[in-house]
C-alpha positions in Angstrom: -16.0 69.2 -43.5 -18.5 66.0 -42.3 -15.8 64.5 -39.9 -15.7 68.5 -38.3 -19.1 68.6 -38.5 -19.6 65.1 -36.8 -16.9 66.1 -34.6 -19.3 68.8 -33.2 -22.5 67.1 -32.5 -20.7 64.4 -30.7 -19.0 67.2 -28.6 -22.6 68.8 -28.1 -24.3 65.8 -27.2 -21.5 64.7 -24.4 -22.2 68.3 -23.0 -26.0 67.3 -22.8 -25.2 64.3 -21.2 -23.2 66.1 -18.7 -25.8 68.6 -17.5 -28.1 66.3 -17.8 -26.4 63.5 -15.4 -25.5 66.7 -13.2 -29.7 67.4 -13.0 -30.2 64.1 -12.5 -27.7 64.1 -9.5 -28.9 67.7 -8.2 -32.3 66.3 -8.2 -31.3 63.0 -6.4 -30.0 65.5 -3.5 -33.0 67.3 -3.4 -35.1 64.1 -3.1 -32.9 63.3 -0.2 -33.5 66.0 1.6 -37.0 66.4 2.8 -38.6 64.8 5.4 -36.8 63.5 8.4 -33.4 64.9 7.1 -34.4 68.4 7.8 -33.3 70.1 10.7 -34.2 73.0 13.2 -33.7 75.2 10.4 -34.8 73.3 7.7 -31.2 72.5 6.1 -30.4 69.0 5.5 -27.1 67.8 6.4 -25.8 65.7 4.3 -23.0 64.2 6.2 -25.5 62.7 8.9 -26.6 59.0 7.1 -29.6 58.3 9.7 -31.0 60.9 11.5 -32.0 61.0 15.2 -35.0 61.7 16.5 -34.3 64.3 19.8 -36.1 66.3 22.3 -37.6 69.3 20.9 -40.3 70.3 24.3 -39.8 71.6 27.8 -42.5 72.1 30.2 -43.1 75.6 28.8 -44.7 73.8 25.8 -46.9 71.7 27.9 -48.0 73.9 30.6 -50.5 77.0 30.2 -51.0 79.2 33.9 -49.6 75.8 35.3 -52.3 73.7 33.7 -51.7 70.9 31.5 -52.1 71.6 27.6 -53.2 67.8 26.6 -53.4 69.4 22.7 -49.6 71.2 23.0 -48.6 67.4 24.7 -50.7 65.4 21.4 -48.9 67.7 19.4 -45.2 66.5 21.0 -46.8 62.9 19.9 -47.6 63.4 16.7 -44.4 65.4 15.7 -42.6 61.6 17.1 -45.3 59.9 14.8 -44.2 62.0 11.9 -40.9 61.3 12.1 -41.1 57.7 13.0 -43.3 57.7 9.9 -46.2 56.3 12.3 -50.0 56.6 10.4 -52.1 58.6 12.8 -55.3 56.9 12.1 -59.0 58.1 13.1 -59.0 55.5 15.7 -56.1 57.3 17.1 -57.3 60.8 16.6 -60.6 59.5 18.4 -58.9 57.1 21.2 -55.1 58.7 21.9 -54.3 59.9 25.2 -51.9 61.8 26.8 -51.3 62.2 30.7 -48.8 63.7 33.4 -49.9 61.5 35.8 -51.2 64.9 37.7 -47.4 65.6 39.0 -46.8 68.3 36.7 -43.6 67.5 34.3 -44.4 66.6 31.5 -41.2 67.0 29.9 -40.2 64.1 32.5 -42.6 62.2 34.1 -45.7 61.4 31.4 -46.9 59.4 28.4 -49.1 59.1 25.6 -51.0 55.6 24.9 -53.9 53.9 23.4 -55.7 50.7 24.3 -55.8 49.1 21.0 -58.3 46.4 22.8 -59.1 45.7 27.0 -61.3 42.7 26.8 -62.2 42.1 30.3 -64.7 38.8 28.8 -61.4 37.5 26.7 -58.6 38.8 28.9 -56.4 40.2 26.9 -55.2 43.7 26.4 -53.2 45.2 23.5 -51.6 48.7 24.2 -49.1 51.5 22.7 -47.1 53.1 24.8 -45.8 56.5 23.3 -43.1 57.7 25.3 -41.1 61.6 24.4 -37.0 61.7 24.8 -36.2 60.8 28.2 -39.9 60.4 29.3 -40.9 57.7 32.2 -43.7 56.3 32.8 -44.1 56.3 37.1 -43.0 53.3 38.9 -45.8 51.1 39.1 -47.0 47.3 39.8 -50.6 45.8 39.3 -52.0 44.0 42.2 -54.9 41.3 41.9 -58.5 42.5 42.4 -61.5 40.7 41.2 -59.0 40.2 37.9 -55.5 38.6 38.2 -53.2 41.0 38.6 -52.1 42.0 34.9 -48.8 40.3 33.0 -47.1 42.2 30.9 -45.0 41.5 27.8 -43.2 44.6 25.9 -41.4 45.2 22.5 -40.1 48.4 21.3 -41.4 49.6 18.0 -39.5 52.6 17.6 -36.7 54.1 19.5 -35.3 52.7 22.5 -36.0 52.5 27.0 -34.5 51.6 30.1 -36.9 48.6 31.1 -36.6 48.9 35.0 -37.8 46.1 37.4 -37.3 45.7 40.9 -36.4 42.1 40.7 -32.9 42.1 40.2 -29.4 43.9 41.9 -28.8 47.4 40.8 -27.9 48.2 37.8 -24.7 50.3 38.0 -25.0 53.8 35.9 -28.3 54.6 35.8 -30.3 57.4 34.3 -31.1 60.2 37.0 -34.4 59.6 38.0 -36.9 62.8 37.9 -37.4 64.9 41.2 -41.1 65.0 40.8 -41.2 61.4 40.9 -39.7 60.7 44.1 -37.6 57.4 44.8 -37.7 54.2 43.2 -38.1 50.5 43.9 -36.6 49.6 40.8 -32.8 49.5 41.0 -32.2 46.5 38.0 -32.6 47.9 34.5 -31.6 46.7 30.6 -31.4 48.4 27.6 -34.1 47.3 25.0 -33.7 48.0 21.5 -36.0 47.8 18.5 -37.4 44.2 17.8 -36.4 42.7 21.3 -39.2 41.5 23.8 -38.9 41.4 27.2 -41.3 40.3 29.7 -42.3 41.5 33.2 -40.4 39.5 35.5 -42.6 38.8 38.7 -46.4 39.3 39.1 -47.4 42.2 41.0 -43.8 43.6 40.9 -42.8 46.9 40.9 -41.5 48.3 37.6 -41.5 51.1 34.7 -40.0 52.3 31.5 -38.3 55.5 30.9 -37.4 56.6 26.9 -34.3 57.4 25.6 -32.8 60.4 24.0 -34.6 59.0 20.6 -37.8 59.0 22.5 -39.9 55.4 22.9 -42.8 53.7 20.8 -43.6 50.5 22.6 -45.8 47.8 22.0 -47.6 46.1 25.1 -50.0 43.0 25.0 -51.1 41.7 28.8 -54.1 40.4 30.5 -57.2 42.7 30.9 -56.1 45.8 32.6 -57.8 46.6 35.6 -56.9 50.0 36.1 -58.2 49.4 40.0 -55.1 47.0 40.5 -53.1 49.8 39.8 -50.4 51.3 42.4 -48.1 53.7 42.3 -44.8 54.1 44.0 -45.5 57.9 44.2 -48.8 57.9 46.1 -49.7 61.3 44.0 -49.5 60.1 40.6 -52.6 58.9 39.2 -53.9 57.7 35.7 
């Protein structure tokens, strides 16, 4: 009668352990997916091991009666902060901005950024550059003034760009530049990836980034930025 009875509670408590390992892995699954694993619909697909930040806006998010929204295009930003798991601070609520360069696409041609420091008495400049899925920033160069015209030195944070320059052949298979830009100087390009740095390859040379499908966080440190040495290719885009 003890050895059946024995028998019993050892058979009860492997059953305990069972549902309790099969909570324990239930909950694990649960853990896993929140956050960035959810998708449009709010499933979580669990056969995708890294998921992909992708582009979520059109114009008809940015655009009200043909006038830019700068709140719906800081909202695009911070859903790409959120997902990048990038702290939006006070100093970016207060000092973030967002433009379209006044040619109207957004979607396309645009960025968000914020001067982390321009210090014309030091001169040096620290920037983030915050770039949606397949967003460019217009071709552009900076020309001497009273300042030296401004160096640039890049590294992408999150995501990845084409890093276009005009010094340089063509670089075969490029990505379709936007009609509202117009044509570009800039013909040589590279991929740059996470981590790797890459500097601008001439003064006063022609040159821009564009995001890729993942969308672009890049950091930029230069000498002070003198937004008169600025020129644009497109003679209607303006900062």
């Amino acid at each position: 009668m003890r050895n059946y009875k024995h028998k019993k509670q050892m058979n009860m408590r492997k059953k305990i352990f069972t549902v309790m390992m099969a909570l324990g892995l239930l909950a694990g699954t649960l853990v896993s997916c929140t956050g960035n694993c959810a998708d449009k619909e709010g499933t979580c697909n669990l056969n995708n091991k890294e998921m992909k930040y992708s582009k979520k806006y059109t114009n008809a998010d940015f655009y009200t009666e043909g006038t830019f929204n700068e709140e719906a295009a800081l909202n695009a930003m911070k859903d790409m902060f959120a997902f990048y798991g990038v702290p939006y601070t006070p100093f970016m609520e207060q000092e973030l901005w967002v433009t379209d360069f006044g040619l109207g696409d957004f979607e396309n041609v645009g960025m968000g950024g914020i001067f982390w420091v321009n210090d014309e008495k030091h001169n040096y400049f620290a920037h983030a550059i915050y770039l949606l899925p397949g967003q460019m920033i217009p071709e552009h160069a900076h020309v001497q003034t009273a300042y030296a015209p401004k160096f640039e030195t890049w590294m992408v944070n999150k995501g990845w760009a084409y890093n276009f320059s005009e010094i340089g052949d063509e670089t075969p298979n490029a990505p379709a530049i936007p009609a509202t830009h117009g044509p570009v100087k800039s013909k040589n390009f590279v991929v740059q990836n996470v981590g790797e740095i890459i500097h601008l390859k001439k003064e006063e040379s022609f040159h821009f980034l564009m995001a890729g499908p993942e969308g672009a966080i890049v950091d930029e440190w230069a000498c002070y930025h003198d937004n008169d040495g600025l020129r644009f290719t497109n003679t209607q885009a303006a900062l």
